[in-house]
C-alpha positions as CSV (number, residue, x, y, z in Angstrom):
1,X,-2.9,17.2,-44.7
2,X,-1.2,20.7,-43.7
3,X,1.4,21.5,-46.2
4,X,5.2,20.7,-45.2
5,X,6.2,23.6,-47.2
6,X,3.9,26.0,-45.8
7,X,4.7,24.7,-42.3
8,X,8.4,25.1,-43.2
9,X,8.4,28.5,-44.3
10,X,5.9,30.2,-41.7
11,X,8.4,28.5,-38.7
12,X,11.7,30.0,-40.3
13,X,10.1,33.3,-40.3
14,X,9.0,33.1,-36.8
15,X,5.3,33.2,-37.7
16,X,3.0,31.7,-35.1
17,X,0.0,30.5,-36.0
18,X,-1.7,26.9,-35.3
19,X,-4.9,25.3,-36.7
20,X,-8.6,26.2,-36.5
21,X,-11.2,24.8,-39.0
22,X,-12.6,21.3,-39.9
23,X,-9.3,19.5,-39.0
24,X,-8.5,21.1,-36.0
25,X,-12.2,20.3,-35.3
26,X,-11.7,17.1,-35.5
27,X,-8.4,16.5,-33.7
28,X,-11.2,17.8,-30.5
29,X,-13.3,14.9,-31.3
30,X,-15.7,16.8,-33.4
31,X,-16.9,14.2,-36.2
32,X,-15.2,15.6,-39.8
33,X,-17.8,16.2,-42.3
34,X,-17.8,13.9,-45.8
35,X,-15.6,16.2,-48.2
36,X,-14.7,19.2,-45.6
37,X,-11.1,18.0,-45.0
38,X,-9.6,22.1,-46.1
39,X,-6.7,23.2,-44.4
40,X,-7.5,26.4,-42.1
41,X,-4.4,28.1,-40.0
42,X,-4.5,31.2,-38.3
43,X,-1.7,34.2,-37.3
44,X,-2.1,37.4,-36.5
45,X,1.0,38.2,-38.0
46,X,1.2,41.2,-40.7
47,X,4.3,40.0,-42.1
48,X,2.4,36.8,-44.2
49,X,0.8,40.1,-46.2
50,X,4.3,41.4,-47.4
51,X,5.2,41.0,-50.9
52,X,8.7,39.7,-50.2
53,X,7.1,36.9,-47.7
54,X,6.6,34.1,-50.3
55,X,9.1,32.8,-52.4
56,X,9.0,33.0,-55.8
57,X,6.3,30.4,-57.0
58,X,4.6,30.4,-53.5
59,X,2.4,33.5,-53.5
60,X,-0.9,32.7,-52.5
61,X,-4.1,34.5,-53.9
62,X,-5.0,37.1,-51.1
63,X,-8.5,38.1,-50.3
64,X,-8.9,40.9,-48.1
65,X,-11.6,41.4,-45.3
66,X,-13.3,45.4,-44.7
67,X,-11.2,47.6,-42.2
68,X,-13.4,46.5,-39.3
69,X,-13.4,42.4,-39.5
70,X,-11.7,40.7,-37.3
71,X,-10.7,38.6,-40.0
72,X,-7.8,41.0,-41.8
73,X,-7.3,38.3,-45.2
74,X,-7.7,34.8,-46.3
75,X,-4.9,33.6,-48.0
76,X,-5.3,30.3,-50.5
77,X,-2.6,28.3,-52.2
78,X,-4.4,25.5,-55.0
79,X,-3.6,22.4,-53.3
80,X,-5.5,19.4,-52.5
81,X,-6.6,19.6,-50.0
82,X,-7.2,23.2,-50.3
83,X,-5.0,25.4,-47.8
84,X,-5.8,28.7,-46.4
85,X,-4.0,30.9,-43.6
86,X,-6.4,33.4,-42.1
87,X,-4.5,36.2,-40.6
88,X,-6.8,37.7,-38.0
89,X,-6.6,40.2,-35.4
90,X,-9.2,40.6,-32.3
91,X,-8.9,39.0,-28.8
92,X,-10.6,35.8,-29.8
93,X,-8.1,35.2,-33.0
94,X,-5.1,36.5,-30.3
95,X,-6.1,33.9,-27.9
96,X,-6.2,31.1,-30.4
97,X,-3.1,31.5,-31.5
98,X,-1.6,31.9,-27.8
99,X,-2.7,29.4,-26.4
100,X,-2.5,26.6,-29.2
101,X,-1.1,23.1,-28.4
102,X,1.2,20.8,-30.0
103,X,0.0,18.1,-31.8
104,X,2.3,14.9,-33.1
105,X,-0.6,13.2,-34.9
106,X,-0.9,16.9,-37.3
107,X,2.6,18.2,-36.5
108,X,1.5,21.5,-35.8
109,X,0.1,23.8,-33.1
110,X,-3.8,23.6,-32.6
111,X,-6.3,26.0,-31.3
112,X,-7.7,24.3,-28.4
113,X,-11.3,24.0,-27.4
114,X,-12.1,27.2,-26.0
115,X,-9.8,29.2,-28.6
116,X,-12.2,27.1,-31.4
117,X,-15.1,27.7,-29.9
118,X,-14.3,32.0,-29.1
119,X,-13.2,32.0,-32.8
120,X,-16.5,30.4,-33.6
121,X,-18.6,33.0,-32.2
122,X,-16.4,36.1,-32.8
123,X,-16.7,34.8,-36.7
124,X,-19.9,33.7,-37.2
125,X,-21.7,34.4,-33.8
126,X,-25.0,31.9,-33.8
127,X,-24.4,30.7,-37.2
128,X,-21.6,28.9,-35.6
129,X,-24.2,27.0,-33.1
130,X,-24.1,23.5,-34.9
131,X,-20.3,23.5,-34.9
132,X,-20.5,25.1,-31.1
133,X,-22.6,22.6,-30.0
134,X,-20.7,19.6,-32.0
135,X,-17.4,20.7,-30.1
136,X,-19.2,20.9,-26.6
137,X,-20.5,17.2,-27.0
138,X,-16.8,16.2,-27.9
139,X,-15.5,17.7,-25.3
140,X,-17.7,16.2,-22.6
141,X,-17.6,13.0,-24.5
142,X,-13.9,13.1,-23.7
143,X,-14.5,14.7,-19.8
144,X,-17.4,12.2,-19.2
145,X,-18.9,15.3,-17.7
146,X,-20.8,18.6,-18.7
147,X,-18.1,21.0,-20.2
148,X,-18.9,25.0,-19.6
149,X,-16.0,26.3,-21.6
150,X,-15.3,29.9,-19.3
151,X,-16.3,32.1,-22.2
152,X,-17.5,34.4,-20.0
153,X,-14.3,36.2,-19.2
154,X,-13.5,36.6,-22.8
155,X,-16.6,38.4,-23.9
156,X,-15.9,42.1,-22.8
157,X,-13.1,42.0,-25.2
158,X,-15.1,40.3,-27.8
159,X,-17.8,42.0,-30.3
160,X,-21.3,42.4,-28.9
161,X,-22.5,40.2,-31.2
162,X,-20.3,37.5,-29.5
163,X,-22.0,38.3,-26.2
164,X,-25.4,38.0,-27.7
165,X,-24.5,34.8,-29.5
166,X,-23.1,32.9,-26.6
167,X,-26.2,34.0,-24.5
168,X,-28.8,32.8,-26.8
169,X,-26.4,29.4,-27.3
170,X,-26.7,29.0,-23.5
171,X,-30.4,29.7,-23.4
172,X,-31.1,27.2,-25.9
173,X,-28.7,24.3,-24.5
């Protein structure tokens, strides 16, 4: 699953960063689709971008996002599955990270449901709505009881878009 090496090296340098995507998806209850089994974990730590980061033979290919993303750069190491650290910046990215949990079962740190879900709709806003409303069934699945994750006190620091996407989730739920 998550790469022991990539694991290894990100923890000796003090780089915090936990699990978002499919898998971390999943670990919430959130049913993993047939052949989407990549590796996503996020950091907002600049230092994964430094030349001198990866050892020799370890350099990953580095895509970089415009100036105003909250998504900075993806970076991708071929490996089956595939395995790609997002480095982000933005309060929803922030939070993720922060406020990630342990987890024996993947033996890393994983965004939890309300740090998966603000990711969600600071990425993708409403295209995100299948995978918003997936995690929300999960997660009253698991409360045996309607879940109203408090995204509300996360949205002034969030995008506009983010606003307008979580409102028009909410209208049509």
């Amino acid at each position: 699953m998550v790469d022991r090496e990539l694991m290894e090296r990100l923890r000796a340098a003090r780089v915090s960063y936990c699990l978002i995507g499919p898998l971390a998806l999943a670990e919430h209850g959130v049913p993993l689709r047939e052949g989407d089994a990549r590796v996503e974990l996020l950091t907002v730590d600049t230092d994964v971008l430094r030349p001198l980061f990866w050892p020799e033979g370890r350099c990953p290919a580095v895509d970089r996002s415009g100036p105003e993303d909250d998504l900075v750069a993806r970076l991708r190491w071929a490996a089956s599955p595939l395995q790609e650290l997002l480095l982000g910046r933005g309060h929803a990215m922030i939070f993720a990270v922060d406020t990630a949990q342990p987890n024996a079962h993947v033996g890393c740190r994983i965004a939890t449901s309300l740090g998966l879900l603000l990711v969600a709709l600071q990425q993708n806003g409403f295209t995100a709505r299948a995978e918003i409303d997936a995690l929300i069934r999960a997660q009253e699945a698991r409360l045996g009881a309607p879940w109203r994750p408090p995204v509300e006190e996360h949205l002034a620091s969030m995008a506009p878009s983010a606003t307008a996407a979580w409102n028009q989730i909410l209208r049509s739920r």
